[in-house]
C-alpha positions as CSV (number, residue, x, y, z in Angstrom):
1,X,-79.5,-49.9,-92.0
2,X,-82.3,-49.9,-89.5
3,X,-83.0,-47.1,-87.9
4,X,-83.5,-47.4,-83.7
5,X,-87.3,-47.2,-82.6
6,X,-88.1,-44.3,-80.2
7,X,-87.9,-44.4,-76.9
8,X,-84.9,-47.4,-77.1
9,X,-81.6,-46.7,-75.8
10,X,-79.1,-46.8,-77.6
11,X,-76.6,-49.8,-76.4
12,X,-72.9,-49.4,-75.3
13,X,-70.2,-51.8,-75.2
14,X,-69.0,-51.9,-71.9
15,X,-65.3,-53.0,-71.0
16,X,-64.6,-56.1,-69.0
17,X,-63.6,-54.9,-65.1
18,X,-60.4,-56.1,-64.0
19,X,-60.2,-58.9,-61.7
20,X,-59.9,-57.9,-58.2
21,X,-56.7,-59.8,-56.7
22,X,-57.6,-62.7,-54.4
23,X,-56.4,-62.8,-50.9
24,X,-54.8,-66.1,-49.8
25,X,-56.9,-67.4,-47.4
26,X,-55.3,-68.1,-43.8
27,X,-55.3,-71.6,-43.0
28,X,-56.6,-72.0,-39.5
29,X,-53.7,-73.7,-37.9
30,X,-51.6,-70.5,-39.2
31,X,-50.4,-68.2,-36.0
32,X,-48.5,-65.0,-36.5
33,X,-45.2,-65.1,-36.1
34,X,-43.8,-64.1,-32.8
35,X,-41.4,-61.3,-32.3
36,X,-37.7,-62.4,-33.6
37,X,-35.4,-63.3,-30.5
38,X,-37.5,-65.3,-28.2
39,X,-36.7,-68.3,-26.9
40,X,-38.1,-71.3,-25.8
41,X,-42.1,-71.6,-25.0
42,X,-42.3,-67.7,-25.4
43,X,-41.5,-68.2,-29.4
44,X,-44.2,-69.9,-29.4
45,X,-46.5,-67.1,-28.5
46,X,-49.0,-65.4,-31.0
47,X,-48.1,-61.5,-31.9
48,X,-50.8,-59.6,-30.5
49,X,-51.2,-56.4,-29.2
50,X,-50.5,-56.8,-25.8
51,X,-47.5,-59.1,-27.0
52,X,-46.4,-56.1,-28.7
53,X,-46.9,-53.6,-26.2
54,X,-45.0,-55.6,-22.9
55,X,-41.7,-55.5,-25.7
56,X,-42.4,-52.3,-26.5
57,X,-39.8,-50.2,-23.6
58,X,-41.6,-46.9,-22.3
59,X,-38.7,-44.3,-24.0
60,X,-40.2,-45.3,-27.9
61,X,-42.2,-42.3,-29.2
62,X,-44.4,-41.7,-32.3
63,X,-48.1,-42.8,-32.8
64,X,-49.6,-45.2,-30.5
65,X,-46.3,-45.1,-27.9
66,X,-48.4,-43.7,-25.4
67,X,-51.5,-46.1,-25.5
68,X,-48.9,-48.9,-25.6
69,X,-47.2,-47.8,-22.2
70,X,-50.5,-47.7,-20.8
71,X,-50.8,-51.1,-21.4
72,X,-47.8,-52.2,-20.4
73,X,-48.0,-51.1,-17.2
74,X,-51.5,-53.1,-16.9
75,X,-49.7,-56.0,-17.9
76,X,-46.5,-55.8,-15.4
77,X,-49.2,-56.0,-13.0
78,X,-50.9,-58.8,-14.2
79,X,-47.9,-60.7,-14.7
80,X,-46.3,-59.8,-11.3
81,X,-49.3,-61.2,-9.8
82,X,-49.2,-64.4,-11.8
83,X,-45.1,-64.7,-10.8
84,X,-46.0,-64.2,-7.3
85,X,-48.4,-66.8,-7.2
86,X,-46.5,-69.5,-9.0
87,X,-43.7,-68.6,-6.4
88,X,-46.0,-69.6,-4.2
89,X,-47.6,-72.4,-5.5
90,X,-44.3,-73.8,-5.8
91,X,-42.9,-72.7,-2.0
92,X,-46.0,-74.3,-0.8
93,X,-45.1,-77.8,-1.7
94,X,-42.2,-77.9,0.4
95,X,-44.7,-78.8,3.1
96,X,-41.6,-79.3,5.6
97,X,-39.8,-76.1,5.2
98,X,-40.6,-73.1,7.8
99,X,-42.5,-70.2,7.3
100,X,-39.9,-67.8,7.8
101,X,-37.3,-69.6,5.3
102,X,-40.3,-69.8,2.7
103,X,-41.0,-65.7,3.4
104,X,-37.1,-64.9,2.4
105,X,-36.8,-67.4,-0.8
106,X,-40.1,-66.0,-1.6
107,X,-38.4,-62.1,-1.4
108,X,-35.7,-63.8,-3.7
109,X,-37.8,-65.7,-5.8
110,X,-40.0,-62.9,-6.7
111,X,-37.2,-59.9,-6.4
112,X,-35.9,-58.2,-9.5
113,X,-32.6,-59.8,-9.8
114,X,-33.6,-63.1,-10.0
115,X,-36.4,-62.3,-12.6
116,X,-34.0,-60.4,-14.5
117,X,-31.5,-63.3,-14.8
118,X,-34.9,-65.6,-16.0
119,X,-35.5,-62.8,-18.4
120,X,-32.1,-63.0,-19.9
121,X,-32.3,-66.5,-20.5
122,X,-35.3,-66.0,-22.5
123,X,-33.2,-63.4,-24.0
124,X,-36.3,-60.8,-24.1
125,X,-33.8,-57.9,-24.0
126,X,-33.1,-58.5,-27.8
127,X,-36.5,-58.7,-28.5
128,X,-37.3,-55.3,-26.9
129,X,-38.0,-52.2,-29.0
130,X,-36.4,-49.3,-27.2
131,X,-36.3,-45.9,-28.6
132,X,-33.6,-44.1,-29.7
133,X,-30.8,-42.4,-26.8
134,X,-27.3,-42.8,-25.7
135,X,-27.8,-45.3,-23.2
136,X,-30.6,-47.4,-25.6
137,X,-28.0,-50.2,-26.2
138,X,-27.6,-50.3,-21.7
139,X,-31.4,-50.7,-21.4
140,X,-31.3,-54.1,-23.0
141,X,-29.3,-55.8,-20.0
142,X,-30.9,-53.4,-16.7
143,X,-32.2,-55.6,-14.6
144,X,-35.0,-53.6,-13.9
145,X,-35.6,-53.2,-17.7
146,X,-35.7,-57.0,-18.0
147,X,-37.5,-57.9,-15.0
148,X,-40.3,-55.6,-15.6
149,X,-40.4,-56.7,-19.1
150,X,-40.6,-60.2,-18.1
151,X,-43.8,-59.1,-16.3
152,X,-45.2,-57.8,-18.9
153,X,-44.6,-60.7,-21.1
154,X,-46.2,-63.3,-18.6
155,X,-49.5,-60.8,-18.5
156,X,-49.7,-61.3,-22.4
157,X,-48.7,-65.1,-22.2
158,X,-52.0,-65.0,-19.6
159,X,-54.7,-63.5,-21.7
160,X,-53.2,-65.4,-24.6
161,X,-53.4,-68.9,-23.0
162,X,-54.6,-68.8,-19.3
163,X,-52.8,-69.7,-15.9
164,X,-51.5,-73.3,-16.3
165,X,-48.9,-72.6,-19.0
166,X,-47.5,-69.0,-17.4
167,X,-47.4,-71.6,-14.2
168,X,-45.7,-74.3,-16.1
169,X,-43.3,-71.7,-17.1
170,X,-42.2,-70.3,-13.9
171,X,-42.1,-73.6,-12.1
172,X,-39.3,-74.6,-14.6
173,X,-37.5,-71.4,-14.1
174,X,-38.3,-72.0,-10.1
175,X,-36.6,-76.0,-10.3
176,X,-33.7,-74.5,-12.6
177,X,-32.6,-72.1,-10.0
178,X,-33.2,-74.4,-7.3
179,X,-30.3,-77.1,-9.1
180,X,-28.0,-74.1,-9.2
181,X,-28.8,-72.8,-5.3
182,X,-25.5,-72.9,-2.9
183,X,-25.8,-74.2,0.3
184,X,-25.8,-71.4,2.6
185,X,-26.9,-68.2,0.2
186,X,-28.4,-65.4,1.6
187,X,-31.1,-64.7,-0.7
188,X,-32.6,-60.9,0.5
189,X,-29.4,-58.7,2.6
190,X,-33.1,-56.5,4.0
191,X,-34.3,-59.3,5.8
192,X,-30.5,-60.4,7.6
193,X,-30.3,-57.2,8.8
194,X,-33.5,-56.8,10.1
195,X,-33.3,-59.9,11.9
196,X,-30.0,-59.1,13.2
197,X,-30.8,-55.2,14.1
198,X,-33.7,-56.6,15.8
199,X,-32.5,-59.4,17.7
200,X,-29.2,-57.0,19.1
201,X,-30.6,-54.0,19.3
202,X,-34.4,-54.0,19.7
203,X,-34.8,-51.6,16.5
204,X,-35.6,-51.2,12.7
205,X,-33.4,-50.3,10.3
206,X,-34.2,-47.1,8.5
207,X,-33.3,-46.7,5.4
208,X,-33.2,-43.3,3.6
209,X,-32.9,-41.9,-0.2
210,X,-29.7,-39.7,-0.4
211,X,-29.6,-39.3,-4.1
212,X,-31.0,-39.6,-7.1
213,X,-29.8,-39.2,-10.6
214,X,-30.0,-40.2,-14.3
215,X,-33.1,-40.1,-16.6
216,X,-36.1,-41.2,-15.8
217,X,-35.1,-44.0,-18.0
218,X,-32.3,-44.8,-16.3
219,X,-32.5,-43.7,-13.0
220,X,-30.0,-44.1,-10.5
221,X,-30.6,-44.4,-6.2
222,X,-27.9,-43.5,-3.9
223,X,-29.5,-45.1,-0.5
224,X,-28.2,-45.6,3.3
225,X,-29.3,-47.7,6.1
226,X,-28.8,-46.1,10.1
227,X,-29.5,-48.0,12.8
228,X,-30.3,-45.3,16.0
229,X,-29.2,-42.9,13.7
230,X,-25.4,-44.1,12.8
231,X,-25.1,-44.7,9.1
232,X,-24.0,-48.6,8.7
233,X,-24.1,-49.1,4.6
234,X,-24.8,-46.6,1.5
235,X,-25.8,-48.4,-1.6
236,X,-26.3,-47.7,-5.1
237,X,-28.6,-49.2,-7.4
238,X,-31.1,-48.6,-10.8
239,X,-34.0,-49.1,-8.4
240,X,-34.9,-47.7,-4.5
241,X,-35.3,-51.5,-4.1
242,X,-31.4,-52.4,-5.2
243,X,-30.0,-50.4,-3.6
244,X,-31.7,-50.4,-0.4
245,X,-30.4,-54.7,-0.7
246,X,-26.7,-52.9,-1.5
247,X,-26.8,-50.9,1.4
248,X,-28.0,-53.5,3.8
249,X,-25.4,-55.8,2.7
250,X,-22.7,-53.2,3.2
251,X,-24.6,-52.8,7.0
252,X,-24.3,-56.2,7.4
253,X,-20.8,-56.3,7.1
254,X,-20.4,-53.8,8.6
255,X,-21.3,-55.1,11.8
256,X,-18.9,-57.2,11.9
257,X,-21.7,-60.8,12.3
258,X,-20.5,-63.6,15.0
259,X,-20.3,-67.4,13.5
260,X,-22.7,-67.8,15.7
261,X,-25.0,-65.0,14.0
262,X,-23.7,-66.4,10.4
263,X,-25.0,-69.8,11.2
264,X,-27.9,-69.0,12.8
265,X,-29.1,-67.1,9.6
266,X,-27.3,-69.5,7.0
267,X,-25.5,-67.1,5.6
């Protein structure tokens, strides 16, 4: 047997590594699927973070629940600023319609309740993550909850995809509402009774915050409306906003309206 020169190392059989696993590779057409629940051309919507934070409800908790409600707020502005101008995009085009009936089926158009109702078509309250509480199972169908998760949504939708599809989307929801609107509605109770109070007694109404309750969750607004200081309506509501609209209406009937005032403001 021969013996190794000096100075050579001696060599060692070395065992075969094991095979790293291969990722799949993503095809390029592949998108992430969307949150389970949505409907319509909001399934259709890539799952990013800002997706995730608008469904994300400000009472979850745990890592990254603050940075997420940070966001969210950022994009309830953005998207109440893109819903306000398709509102008026789509106003504007009814050239022959006056100013002051486009101001109050703008208030409508662009008020919580009606952008609730949209987001419960889209059923977004199933695909909202809430944390944990009694009244988690309540949030789903608030109004407020919905509307201001609808906002959220469209400021995703926008740095997602731009302006003319969040546009597209709200004009729809703008001509769906308009094949259901009665003859005659009253779309914002603040704006009737202004007009009225005005018009009879030379005044604003003033409206004041008597109570309010609940979590900050789920808050709740006891509000009344006086005219020269006599109480005409109390209303409650889940924002100062509702029930400011529930008092008014309960001032405006309390007032006791003349057909003539009823026809005057279609109501």
């Amino acid at each position: 047997m021969l013996a190794s020169a000096p100075g050579m190392a001696r060599s060692r059989p070395t065992s075969p590594r094991p095979a790293r696993p291969r990722r799949p590779a993503r095809r390029l057409h592949e998108r992430p699927a969307p949150p389970p629940g949505l409907t319509g051309p909001l399934a259709r919507l890539r799952r990013t973070r800002a997706l995730a934070a608008a469904l994300t409800h400000p009472s979850t908790s745990g890592p990254g629940a603050a940075a997420a409600r940070h966001l969210r707020l950022r994009l309830e502005l953005l998207g109440d600023a893109v819903w306000n101008l398709a509102v008026i995009q789509t106003l504007l085009r009814e050239g022959t319609a006056p100013r002051a009936d486009l101001a109050r089926r703008k208030a409508h158009l662009a008020g919580g309740p009606f952008m609730a109702d949209v987001a419960r078509r889209a059923r977004l309250g199933g695909a909202l993550r809430i944390g944990p509480g009694p009244d988690a199972a309540a949030l789903r169908d608030r109004p407020s909850v919905l509307a201001s998760t609808l906002e959220a949504v469209l400021g995703a939708w926008y740095l997602q995809a731009g302006l003319p599809p969040v546009l597209r989307f709200v004009a729809r929801a703008l001509a769906r509402a308009a094949r259901h609107e009665r003859p005659g509605a009253s779309f914002d109770p603040k704006s009737d009774l202004q007009q009225a109070v005005t018009r009879r007694f030379h005044t604003l109404p003033a409206y004041r915050i008597v109570e309010q309750a609940g979590s900050a969750h789920a808050p709740e607004f006891r509000v009344e409306v006086a005219v020269n200081g006599r109480v005409l309506g109390i209303g409650r509501g889940t924002s100062r906003r509702a029930a400011e609209q529930a008092a008014a209406r309960e001032a405006l009937h309390a007032l006791e309206w003349t057909r003539e005032d009823r026809a005057a403001h279609k109501i």
